[in-house]
C-alpha positions in Angstrom: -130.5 -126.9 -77.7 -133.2 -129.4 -76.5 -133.7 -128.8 -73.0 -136.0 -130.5 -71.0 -139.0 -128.6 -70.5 -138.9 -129.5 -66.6 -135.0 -128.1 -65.7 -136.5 -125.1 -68.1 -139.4 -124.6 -65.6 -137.5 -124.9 -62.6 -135.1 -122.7 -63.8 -137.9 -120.0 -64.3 -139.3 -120.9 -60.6 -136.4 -120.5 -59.4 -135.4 -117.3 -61.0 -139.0 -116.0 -59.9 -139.1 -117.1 -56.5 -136.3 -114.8 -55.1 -137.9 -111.5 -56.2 -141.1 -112.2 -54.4 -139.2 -113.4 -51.4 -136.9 -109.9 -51.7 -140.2 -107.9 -51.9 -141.3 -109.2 -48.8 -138.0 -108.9 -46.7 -137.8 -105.0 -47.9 -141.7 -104.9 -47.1 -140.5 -106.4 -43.8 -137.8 -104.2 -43.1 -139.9 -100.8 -44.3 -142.3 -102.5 -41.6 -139.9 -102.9 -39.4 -138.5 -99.7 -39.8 -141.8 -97.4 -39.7 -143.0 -99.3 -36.4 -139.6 -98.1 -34.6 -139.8 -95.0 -35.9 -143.9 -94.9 -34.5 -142.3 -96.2 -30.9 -139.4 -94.1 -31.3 -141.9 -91.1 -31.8 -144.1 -91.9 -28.6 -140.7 -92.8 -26.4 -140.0 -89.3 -27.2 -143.5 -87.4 -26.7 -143.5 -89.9 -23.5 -140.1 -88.4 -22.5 -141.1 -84.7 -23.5 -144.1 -85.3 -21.2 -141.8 -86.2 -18.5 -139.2 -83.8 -18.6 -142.5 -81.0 -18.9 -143.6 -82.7 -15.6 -140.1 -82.0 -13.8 -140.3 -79.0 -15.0 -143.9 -78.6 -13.4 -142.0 -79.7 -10.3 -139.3 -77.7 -9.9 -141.6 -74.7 -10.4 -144.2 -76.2 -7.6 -141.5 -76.7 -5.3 -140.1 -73.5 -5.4 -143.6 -71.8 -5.3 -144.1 -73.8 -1.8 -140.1 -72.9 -0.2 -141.7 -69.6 -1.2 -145.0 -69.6 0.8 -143.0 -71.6 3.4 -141.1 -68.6 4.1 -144.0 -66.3 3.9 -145.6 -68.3 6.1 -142.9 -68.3 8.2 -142.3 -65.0 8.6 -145.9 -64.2 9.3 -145.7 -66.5 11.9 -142.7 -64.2 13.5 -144.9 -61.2 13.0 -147.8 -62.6 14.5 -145.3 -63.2 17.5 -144.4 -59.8 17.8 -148.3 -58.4 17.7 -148.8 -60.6 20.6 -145.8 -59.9 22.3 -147.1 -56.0 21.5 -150.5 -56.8 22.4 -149.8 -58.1 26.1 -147.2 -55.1 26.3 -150.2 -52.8 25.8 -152.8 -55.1 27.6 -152.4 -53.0 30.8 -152.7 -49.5 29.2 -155.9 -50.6 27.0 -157.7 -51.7 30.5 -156.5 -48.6 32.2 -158.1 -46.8 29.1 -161.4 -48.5 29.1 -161.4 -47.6 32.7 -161.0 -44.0 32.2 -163.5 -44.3 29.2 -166.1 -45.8 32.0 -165.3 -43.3 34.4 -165.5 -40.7 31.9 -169.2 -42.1 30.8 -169.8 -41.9 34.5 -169.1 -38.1 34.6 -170.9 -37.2 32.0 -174.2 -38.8 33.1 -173.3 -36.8 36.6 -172.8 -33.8 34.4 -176.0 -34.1 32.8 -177.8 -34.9 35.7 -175.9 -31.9 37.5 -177.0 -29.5 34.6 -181.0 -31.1 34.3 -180.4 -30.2 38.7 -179.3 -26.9 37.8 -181.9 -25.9 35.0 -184.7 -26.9 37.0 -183.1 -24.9 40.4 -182.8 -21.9 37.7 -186.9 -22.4 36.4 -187.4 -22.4 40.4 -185.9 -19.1 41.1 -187.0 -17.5 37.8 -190.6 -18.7 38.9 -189.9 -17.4 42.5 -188.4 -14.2 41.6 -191.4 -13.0 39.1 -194.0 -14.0 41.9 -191.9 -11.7 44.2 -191.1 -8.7 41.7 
């Protein structure tokens, strides 16, 4: 039962030397483990983010085929007040005519009834001088 006090310590170093070396391959795998977890979290919020933003533009796109058409069909509409527009061109001039003409009269008018007020005051006035 004499053992030589070096194979004792070498037995001791060896039986001591794997637990620290275990520690730091779990360490290394709990390491391991949390920092693909982390990246696996950020993949994740970076495809969340991604699939949000097709989202985005799907909704976009179909806003704008919206106003597209709208646009569109104001476009046809505006055609057809033009085409309505030059239909009525004529009848508008022939209208602002009459309207001129009709200005015309009336200043005639006017100056027909100031004519016939003042021929009136004439024949009062001569009518009292002869009566």
């Amino acid at each position: 039962s004499t053992q030589n006090p070096v194979e004792d310590s070498t037995v001791q170093i060896t039986n001591e030397v794997p637990e620290p070396r275990d520690q730091l391959l779990e360490v290394t795998r709990t390491m391991f483990t949390n920092i693909a977890n982390y990246l696996r979290s950020e993949f994740s919020v970076t495809i969340d983010d991604y699939k949000l933003l097709e989202v985005m533009n799907k909704i976009t796109t179909a806003k704008y085929s919206e106003m597209s058409d709208t646009a569109g069909a104001l476009v046809v509409f505006m055609q057809e007040i033009v085409k309505k527009y030059n239909e009525l061109e004529p009848s508008l001039k022939k209208i602002d005519e009459v309207d001129k003409s009709l200005e015309e009269l009336e200043h005639s008018v006017a100056l027909l009834d100031e004519y016939t007020k003042r021929l009136e005051w004439k024949y009062k006035t001569l009518y009292d001088k002869l009566s």
